[in-house]
C-alpha positions in Angstrom: 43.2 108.6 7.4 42.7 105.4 5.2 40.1 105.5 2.7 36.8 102.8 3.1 36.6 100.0 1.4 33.3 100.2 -1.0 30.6 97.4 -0.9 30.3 95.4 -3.9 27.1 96.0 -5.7 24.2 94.0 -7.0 24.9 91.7 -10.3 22.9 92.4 -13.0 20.3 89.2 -13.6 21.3 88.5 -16.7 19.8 84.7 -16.5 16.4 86.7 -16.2 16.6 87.8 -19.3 16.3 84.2 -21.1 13.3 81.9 -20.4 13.8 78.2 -20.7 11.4 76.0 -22.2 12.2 72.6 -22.3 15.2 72.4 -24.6 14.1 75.6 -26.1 16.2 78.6 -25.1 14.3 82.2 -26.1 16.0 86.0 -25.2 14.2 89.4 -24.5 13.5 91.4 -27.6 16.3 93.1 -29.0 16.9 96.8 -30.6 16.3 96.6 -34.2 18.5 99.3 -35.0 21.6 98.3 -32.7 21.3 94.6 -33.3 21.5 90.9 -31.5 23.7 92.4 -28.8 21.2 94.9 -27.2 18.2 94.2 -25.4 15.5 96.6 -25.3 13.5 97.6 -21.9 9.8 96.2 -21.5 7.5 98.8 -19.7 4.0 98.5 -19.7 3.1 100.9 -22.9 6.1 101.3 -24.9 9.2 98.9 -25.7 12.3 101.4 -25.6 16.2 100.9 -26.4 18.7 102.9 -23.4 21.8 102.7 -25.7 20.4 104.6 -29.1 16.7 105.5 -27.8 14.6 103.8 -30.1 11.4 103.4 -28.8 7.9 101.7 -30.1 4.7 102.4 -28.2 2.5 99.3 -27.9 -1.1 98.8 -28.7 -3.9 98.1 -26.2 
């Protein structure tokens, strides 16, 4: 029996992860502990990093 043939999945939006301002180009926050080359994940209390685990609670 031949196997099935899997469904490629969903790309990751990276484009929404800059905004555009005119000629102004401006990223996500990134992890200060990992550096320029990981963005960390914006929930609604807390800014957190998924590859080391930082995580910084925000004030409201």
């Amino acid at each position: 029996m031949a196997k099935h043939k899997h469904k490629p999945g969903s790309s990751t939006n990276k484009y929404s992860k800059y905004k555009i301002n005119g000629d102004n180009l401006t990223k996500g926050k990134t992890c200060p502990k990992c550096g320029p080359a990981v963005f960390v994940a914006e929930h609604k209390d807390r800014i957190s990093c998924g590859r080391c685990g930082y995580t910084e609670k925000l004030k409201q």
